[in-house]
ROSEZA-19701 format. One record per residue (C-alpha): z, x, y. Coordinates in steps of 0.25 Angstrom, whole numbers, plus 5000, padded with zeros to 4 digits. Example, Ala and Ser with C-alpha at 12.3 -4.5 7.8 and 13.67 -1.06 7.14 Angstrom:
% ROSEZA-19701
<rec><up>5031</up><east>5049</east><north>4982</north></rec>
<rec><up>5029</up><east>5055</east><north>4996</north></rec>
% end
This chain:
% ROSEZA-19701
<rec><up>4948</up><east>5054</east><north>5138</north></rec>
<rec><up>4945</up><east>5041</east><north>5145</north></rec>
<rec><up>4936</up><east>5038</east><north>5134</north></rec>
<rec><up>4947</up><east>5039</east><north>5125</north></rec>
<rec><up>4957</up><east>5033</east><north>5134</north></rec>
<rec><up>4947</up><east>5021</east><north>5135</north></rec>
<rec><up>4945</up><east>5020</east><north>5119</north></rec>
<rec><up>4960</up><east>5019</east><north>5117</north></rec>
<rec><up>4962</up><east>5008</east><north>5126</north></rec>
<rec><up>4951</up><east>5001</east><north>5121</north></rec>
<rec><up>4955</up><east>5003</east><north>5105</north></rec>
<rec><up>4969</up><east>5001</east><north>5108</north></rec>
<rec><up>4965</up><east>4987</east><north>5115</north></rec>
<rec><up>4956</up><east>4981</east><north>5107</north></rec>
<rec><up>4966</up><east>4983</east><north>5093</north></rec>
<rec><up>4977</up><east>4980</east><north>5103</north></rec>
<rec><up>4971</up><east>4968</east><north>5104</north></rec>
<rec><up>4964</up><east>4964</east><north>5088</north></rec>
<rec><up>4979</up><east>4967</east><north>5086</north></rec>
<rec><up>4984</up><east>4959</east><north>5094</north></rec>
<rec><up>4973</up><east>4949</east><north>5091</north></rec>
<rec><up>4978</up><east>4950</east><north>5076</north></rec>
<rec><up>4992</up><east>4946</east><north>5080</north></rec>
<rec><up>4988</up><east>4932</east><north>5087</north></rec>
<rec><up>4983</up><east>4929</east><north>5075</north></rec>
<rec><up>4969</up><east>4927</east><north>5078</north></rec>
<rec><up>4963</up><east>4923</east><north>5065</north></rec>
<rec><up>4972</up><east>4911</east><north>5065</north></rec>
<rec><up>4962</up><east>4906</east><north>5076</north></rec>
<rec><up>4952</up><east>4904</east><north>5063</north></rec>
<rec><up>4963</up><east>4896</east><north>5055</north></rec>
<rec><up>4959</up><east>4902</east><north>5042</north></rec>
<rec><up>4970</up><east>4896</east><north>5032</north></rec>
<rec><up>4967</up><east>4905</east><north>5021</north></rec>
<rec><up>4960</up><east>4919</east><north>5018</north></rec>
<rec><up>4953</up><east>4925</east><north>5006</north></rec>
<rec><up>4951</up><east>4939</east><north>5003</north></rec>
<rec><up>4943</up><east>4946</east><north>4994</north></rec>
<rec><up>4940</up><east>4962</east><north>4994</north></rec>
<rec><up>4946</up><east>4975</east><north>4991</north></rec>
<rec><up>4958</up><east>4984</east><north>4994</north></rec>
<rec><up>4956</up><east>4981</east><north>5008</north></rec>
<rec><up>4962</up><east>4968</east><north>5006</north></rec>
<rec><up>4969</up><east>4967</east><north>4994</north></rec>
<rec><up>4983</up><east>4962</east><north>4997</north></rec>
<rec><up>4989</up><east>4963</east><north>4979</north></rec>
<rec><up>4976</up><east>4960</east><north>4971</north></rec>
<rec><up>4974</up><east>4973</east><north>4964</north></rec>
<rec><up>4989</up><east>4976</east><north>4962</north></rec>
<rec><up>4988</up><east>4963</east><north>4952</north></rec>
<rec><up>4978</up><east>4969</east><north>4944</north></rec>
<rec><up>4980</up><east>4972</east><north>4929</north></rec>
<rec><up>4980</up><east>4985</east><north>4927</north></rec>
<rec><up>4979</up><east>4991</east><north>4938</north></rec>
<rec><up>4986</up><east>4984</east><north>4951</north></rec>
<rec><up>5000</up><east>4988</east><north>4950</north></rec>
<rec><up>4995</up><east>5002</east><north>4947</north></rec>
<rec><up>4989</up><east>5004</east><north>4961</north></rec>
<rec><up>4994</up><east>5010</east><north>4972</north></rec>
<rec><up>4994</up><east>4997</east><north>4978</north></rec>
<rec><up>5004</up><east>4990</east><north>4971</north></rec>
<rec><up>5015</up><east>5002</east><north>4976</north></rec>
<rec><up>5021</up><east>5005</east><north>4988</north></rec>
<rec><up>5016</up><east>5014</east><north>4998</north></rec>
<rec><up>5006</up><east>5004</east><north>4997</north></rec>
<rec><up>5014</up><east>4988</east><north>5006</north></rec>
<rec><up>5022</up><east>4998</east><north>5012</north></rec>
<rec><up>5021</up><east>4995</east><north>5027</north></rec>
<rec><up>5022</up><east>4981</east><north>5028</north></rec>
<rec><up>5025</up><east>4973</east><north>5014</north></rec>
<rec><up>5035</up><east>4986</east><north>5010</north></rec>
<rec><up>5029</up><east>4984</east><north>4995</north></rec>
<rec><up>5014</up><east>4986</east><north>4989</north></rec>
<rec><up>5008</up><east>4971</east><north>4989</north></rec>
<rec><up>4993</up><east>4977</east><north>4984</north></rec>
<rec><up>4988</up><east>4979</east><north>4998</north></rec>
<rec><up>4982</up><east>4993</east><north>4999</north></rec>
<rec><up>4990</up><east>4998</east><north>5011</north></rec>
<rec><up>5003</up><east>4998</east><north>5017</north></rec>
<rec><up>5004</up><east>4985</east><north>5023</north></rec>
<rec><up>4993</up><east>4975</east><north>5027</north></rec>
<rec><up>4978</up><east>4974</east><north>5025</north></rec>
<rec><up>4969</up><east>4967</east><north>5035</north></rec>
<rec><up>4968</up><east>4955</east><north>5027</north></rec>
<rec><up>4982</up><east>4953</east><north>5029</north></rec>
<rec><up>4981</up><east>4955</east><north>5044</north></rec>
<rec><up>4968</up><east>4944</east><north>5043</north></rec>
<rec><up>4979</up><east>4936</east><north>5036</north></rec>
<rec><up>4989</up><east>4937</east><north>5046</north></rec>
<rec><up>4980</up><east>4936</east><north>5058</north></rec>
<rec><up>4975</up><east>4922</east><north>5050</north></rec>
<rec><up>4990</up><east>4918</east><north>5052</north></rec>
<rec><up>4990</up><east>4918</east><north>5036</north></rec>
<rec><up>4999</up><east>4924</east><north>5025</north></rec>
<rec><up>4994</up><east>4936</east><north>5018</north></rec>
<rec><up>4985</up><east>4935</east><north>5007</north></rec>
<rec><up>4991</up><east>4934</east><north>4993</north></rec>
<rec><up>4980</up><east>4942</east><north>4983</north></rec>
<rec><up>4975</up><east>4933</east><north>4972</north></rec>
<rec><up>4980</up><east>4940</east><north>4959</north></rec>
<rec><up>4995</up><east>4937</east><north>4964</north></rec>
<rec><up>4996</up><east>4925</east><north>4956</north></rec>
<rec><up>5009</up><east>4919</east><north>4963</north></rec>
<rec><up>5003</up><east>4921</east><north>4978</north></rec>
<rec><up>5002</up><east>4909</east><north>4988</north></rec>
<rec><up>4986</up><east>4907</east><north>4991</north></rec>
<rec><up>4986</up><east>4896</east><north>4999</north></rec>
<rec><up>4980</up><east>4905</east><north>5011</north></rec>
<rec><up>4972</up><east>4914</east><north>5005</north></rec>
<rec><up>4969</up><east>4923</east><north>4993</north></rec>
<rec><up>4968</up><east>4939</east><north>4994</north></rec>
<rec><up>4958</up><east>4942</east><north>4981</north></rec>
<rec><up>4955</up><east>4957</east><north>4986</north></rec>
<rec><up>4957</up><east>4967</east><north>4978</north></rec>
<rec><up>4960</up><east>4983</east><north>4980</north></rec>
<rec><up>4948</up><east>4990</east><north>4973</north></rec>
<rec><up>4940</up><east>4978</east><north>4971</north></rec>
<rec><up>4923</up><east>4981</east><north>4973</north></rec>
<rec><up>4914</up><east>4970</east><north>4978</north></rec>
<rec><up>4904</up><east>4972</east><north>4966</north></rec>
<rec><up>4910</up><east>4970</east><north>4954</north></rec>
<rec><up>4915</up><east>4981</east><north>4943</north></rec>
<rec><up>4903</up><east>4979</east><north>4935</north></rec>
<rec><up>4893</up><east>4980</east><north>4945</north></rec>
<rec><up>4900</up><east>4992</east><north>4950</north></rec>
<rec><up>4900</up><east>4998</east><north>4936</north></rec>
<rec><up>4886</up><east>4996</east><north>4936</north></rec>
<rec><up>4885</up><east>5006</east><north>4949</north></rec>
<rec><up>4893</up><east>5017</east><north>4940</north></rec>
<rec><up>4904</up><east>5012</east><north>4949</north></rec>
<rec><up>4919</up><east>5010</east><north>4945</north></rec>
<rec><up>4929</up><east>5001</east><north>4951</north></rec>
<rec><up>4942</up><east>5008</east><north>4947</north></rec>
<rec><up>4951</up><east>4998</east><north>4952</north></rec>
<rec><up>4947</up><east>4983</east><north>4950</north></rec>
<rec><up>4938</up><east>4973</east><north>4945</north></rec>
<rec><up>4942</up><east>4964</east><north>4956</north></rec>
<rec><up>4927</up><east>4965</east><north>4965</north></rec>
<rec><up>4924</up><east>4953</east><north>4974</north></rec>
<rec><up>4918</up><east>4944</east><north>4961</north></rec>
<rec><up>4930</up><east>4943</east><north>4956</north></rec>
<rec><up>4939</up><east>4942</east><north>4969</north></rec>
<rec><up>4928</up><east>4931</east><north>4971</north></rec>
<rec><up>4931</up><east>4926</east><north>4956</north></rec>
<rec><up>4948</up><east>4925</east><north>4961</north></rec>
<rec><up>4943</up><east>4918</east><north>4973</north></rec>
<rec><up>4936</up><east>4907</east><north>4966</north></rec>
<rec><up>4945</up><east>4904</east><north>4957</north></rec>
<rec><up>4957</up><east>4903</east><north>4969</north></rec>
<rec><up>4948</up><east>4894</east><north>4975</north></rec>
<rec><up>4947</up><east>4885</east><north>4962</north></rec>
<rec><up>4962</up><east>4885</east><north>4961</north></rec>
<rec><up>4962</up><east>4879</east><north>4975</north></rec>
<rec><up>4953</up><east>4871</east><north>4978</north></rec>
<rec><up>4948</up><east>4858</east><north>4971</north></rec>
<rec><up>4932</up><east>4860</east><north>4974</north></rec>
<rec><up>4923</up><east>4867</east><north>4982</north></rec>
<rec><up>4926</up><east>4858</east><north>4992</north></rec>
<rec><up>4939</up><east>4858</east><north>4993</north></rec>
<rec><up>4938</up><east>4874</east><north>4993</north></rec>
<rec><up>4927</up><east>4874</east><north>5004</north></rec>
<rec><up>4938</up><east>4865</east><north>5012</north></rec>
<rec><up>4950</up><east>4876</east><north>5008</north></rec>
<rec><up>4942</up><east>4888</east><north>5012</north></rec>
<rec><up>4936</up><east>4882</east><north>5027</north></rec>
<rec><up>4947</up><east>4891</east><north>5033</north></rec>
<rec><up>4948</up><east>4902</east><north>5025</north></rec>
<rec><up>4943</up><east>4916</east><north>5028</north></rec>
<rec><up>4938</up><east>4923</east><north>5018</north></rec>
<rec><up>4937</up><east>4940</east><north>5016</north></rec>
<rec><up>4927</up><east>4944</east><north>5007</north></rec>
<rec><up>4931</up><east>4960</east><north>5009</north></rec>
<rec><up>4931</up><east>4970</east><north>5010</north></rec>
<rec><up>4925</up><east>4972</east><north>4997</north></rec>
<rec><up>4913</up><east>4983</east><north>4994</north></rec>
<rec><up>4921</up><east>4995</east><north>4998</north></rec>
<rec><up>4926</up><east>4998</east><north>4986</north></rec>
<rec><up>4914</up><east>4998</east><north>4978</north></rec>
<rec><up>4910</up><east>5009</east><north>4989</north></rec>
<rec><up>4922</up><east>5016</east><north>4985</north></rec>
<rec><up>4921</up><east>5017</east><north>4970</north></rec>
<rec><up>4906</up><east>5022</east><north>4972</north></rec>
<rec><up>4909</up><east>5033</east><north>4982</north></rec>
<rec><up>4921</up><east>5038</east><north>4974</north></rec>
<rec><up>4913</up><east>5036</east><north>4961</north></rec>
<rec><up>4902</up><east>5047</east><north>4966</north></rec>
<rec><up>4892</up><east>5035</east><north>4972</north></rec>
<rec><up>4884</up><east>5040</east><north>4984</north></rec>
<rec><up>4881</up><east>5034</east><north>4998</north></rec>
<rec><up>4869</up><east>5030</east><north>4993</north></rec>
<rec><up>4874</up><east>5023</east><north>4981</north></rec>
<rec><up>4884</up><east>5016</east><north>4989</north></rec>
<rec><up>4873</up><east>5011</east><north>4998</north></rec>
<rec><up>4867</up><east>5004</east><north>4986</north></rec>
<rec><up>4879</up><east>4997</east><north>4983</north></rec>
<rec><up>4879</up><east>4991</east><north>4995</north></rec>
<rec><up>4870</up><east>4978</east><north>4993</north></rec>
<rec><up>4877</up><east>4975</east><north>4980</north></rec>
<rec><up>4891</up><east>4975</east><north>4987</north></rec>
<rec><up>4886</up><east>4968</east><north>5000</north></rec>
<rec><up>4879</up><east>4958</east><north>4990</north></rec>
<rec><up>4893</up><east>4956</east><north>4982</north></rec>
<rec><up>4900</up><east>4955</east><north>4996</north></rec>
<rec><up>4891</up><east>4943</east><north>5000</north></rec>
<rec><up>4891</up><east>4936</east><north>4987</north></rec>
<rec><up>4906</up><east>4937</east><north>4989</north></rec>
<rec><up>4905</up><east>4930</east><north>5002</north></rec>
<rec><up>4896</up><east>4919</east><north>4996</north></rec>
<rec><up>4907</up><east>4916</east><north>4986</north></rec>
<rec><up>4917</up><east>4913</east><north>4995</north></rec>
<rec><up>4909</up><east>4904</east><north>5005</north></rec>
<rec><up>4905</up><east>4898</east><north>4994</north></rec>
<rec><up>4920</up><east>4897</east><north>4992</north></rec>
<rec><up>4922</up><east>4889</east><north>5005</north></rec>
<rec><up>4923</up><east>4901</east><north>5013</north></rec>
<rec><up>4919</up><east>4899</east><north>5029</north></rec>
<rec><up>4925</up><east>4912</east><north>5035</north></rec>
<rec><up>4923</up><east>4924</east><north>5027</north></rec>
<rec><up>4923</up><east>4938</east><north>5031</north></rec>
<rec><up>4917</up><east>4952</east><north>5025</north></rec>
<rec><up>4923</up><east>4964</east><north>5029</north></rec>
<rec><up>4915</up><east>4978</east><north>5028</north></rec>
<rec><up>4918</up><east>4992</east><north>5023</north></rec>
<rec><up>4927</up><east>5001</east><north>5030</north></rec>
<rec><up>4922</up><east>5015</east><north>5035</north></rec>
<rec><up>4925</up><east>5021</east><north>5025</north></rec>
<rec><up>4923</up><east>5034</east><north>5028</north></rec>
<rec><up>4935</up><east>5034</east><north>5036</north></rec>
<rec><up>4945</up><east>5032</east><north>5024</north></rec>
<rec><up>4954</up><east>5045</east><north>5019</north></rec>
<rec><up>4948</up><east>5042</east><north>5005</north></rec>
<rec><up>4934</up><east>5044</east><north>5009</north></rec>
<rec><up>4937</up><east>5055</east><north>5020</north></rec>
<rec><up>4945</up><east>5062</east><north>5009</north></rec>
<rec><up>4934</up><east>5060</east><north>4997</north></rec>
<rec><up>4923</up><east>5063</east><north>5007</north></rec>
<rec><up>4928</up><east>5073</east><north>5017</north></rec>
<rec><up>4917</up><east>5082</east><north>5023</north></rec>
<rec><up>4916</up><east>5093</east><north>5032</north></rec>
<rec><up>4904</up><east>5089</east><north>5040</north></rec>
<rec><up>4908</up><east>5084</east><north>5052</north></rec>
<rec><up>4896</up><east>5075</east><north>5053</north></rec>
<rec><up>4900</up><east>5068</east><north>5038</north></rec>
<rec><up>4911</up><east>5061</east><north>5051</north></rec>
<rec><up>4910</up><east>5051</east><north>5061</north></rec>
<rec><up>4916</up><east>5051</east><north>5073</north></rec>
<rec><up>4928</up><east>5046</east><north>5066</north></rec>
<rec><up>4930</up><east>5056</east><north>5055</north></rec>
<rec><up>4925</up><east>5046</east><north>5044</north></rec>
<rec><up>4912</up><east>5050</east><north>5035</north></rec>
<rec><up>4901</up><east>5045</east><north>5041</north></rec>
<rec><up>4893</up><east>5041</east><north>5028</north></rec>
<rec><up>4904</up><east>5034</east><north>5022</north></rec>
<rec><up>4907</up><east>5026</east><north>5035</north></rec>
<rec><up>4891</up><east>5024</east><north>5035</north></rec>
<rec><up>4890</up><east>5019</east><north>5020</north></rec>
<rec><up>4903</up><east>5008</east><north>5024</north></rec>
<rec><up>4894</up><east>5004</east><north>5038</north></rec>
<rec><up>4882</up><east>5003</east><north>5028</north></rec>
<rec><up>4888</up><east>4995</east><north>5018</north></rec>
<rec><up>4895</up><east>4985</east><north>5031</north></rec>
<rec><up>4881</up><east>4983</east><north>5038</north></rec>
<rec><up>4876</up><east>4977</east><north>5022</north></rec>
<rec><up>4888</up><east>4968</east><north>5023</north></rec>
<rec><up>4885</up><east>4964</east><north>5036</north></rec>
<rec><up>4872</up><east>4960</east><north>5033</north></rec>
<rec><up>4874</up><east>4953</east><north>5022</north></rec>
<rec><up>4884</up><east>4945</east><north>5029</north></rec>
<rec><up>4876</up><east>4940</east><north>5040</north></rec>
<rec><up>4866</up><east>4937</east><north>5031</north></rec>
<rec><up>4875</up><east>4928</east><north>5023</north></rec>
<rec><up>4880</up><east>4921</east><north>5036</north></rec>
<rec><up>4866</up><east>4917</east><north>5039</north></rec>
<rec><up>4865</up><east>4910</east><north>5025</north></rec>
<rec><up>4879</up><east>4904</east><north>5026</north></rec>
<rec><up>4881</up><east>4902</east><north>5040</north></rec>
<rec><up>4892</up><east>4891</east><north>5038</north></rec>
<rec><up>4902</up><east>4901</east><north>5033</north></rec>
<rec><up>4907</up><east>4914</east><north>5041</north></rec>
<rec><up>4904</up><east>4928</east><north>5036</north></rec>
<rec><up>4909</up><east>4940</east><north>5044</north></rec>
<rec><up>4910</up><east>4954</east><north>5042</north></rec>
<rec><up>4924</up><east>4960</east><north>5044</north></rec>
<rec><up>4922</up><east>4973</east><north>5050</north></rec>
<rec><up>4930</up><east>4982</east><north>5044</north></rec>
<rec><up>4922</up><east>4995</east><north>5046</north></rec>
<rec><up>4923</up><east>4993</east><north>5062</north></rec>
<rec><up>4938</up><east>4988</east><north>5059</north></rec>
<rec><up>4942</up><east>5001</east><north>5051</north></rec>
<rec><up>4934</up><east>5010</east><north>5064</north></rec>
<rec><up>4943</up><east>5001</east><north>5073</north></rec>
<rec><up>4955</up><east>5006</east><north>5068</north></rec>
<rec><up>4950</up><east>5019</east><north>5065</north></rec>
<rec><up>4949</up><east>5023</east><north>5082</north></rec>
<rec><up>4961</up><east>5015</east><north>5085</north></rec>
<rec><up>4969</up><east>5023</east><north>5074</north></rec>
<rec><up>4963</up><east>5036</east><north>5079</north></rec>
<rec><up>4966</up><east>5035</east><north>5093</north></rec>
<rec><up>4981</up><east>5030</east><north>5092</north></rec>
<rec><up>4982</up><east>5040</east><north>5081</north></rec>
<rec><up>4983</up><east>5032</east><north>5068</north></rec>
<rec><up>4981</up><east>5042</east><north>5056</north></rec>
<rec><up>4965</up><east>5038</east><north>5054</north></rec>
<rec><up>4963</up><east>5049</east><north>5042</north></rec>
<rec><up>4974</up><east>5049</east><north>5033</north></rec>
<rec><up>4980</up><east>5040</east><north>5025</north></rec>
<rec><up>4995</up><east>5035</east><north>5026</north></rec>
<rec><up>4996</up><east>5035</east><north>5011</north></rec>
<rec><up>4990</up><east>5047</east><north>5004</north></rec>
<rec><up>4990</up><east>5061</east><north>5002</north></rec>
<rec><up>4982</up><east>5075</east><north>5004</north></rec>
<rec><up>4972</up><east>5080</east><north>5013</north></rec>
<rec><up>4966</up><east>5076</east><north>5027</north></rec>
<rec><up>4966</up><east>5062</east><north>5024</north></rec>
<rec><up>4979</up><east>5060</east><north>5015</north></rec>
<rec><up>4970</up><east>5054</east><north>5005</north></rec>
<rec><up>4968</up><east>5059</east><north>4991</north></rec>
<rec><up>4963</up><east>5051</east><north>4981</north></rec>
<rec><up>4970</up><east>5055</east><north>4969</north></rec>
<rec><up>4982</up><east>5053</east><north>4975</north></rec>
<rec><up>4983</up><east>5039</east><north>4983</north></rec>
<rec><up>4993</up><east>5030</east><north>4991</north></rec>
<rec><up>5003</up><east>5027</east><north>4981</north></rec>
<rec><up>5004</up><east>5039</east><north>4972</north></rec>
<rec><up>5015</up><east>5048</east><north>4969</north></rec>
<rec><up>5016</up><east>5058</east><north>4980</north></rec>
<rec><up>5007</up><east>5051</east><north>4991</north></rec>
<rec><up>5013</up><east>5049</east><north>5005</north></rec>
<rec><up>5014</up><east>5039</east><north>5015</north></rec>
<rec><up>5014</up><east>5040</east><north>5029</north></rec>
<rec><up>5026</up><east>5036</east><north>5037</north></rec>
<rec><up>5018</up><east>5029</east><north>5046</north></rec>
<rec><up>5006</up><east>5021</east><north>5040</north></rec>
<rec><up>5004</up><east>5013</east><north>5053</north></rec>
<rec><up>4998</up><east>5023</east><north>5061</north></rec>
<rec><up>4987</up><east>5025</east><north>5048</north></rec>
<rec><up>4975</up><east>5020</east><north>5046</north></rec>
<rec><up>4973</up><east>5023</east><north>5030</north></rec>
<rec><up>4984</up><east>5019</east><north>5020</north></rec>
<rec><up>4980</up><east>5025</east><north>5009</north></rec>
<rec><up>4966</up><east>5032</east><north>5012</north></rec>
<rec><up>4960</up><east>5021</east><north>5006</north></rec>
<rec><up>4966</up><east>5008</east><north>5014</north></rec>
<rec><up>4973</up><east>5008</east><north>5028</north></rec>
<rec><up>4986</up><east>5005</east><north>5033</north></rec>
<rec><up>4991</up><east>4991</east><north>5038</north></rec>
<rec><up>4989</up><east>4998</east><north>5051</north></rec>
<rec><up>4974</up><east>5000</east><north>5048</north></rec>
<rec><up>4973</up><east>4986</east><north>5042</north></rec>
<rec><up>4979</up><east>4980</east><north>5054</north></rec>
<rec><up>4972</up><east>4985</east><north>5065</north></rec>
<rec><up>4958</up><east>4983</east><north>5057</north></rec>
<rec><up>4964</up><east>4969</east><north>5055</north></rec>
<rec><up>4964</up><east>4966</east><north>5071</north></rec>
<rec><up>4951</up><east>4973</east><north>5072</north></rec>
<rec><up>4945</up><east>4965</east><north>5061</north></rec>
<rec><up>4951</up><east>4951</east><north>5066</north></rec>
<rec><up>4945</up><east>4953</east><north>5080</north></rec>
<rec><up>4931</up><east>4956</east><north>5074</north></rec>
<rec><up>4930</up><east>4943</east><north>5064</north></rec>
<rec><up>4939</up><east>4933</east><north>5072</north></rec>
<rec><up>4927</up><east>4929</east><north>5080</north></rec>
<rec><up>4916</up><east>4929</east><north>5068</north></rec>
<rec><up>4926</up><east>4921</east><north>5061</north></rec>
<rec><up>4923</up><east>4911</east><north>5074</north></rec>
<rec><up>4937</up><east>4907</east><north>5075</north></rec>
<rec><up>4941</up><east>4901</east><north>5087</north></rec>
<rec><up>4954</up><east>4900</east><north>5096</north></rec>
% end
């Protein structure tokens, strides 16, 4: 008990505190005037909605999904806010608009993360016997939007180098969903492991591109555990204890996400060591989603189900998602940690936010 008494009040402490942290605005200390994002569903705040054919027929662009916060679906794939628009907000900085919405104001930023979007490309994929079902927006052509944004703003590379000195750039999270397609699509660890160079290679490449842009600040977030999401628990469930860690995720998958984080690391400080004028920081999100996990278990967020699904222990079922006919939400989407099985809840976002902020702010070398 005292153990456990001694646990809560150091988790309830220290988020106490990244929260708090978060609401002083601590990013505004790096006076960053602009943000750009590239990556996936994590991030994408109305990309894929804009898509022909397919983005006004996802989930996304309905309600449940904007429900908490914007009262209306905007493309992001929860209820209310991700965490790059909590980075945003800390950064003392609107919103970002995503790139396809042609009438947006980007004068402080430019979202061009995509829901579903792979870091390799559809082809190279299609060359692994792997589909992308959703888009062919990878990171090569996110980075092809961001070129040509660049070219409608500034006069020459100078001039962009000048632009961008105060910028922060996110180049993910990008690579989880070329996991995903694989496992889903019959792949095995193994196979997964393989794919790891290639995407970690396409990551880096990504990060070259947008130094060579005039970034100076740029971070790279990891993987998830992703043994811990209801999609996974549900497609993967076992009855062998010892397939669990200690906090009822699947160990291998959770190992294959740590596997493919220590590649990325890697490669990250060996890039710094060739461009040591620039900043190039892993964004934790592995130990940020464990964070909030412990912190959710112990004040009794719900950490297994999702808020918007249906059917068995996880309320996930794959054939029947957030969003179509018959599927529930929870009354109560704050004391959640998934949204959809898939994504979390602004709640989830938010305290992964504060975590996250706290851990970069310092890399970022940003001073009061």
């Amino acid at each position: 008990m005292a153990h456990q008494r001694a646990l809560a009040a150091f988790l309830f402490l220290v988020c106490c505190a990244s929260l708090s942290i978060v609401n002083a605005h601590l990013l505004k200390v790096c006076k960053f005037d602009r943000i750009y994002q590239l990556g996936d569903s994590i991030s994408d705040t109305g990309n894929l909605i804009r898509e022909y054919p397919i983005g006004v027929n996802t989930a996304f662009a309905r309600l449940p999904y904007g429900e908490t916060f914007f009262k209306n679906a905007t493309g992001r794939c929860s209820n209310g806010f991700l965490m790059i628009d909590y980075i945003a907000k800390d950064a003392g900085l609107p919103l970002l608009s995503p790139y396809r919405n042609s009438t947006a104001d980007f004068k402080h930023g430019v979202n061009f993360a995509v829901a579903g979007s792979t870091a390799l490309s559809s082809q190279v994929l299609a060359s692994k016997k792997i589909l992308n079902p959703v888009t062919n927006s990878s990171l090569d052509v996110q980075l092809g939007w961001m070129s040509s944004h660049f070219d409608s703003i500034c006069f020459d590379h100078r001039d962009c180098v000048e632009k961008l000195h105060d910028a922060l750039f996110m180049v993910g999270e990008i690579g989880g969903n070329d996991y995903n397609y694989a496992i889903f699509q019959g792949k095995s660890i193994e196979e997964l492991k393989s794919m790891v160079p290639d995407i970690v290679n396409t990551i880096m490449e990504g990060v070259k591109k947008v130094i060579g842009f005039g970034a100076t600040r740029v971070v790279v977030p990891g993987n998830f555990p992703i043994g811990c999401l209801p999609i996974y628990q549900t497609a993967f469930r076992s009855n062998v204890s010892i397939a669990y860690d200690e906090n009822q995720c699947l160990k291998q998958l959770n190992d294959f996400a740590t596997y493919h984080n220590q590649q990325l690391q890697q490669a990250i400080h060996k890039l710094q060591r060739e461009i040591p004028n620039a900043m190039i920081i892993y964004g934790d999100y592995y130990n940020a989603y464990q964070f909030l996990l412990n912190f959710a278990r112990f004040y009794g967020f719900d950490t297994e189900r999702a808020c918007c699904g249906i059917g068995g222990k996880y309320n996930f079922d794959l054939t029947r998602m957030c969003g179509a006919d018959g599927v529930e939400v929870c009354s109560d989407p704050h004391r959640y940690m998934s949204w959809d099985g898939v994504h979390l809840t602004q709640e989830g976002y938010k305290i992964m936010s504060a975590w996250l902020i706290n851990e970069i702010f310092h890399k970022l070398h940003c001073h009061f």
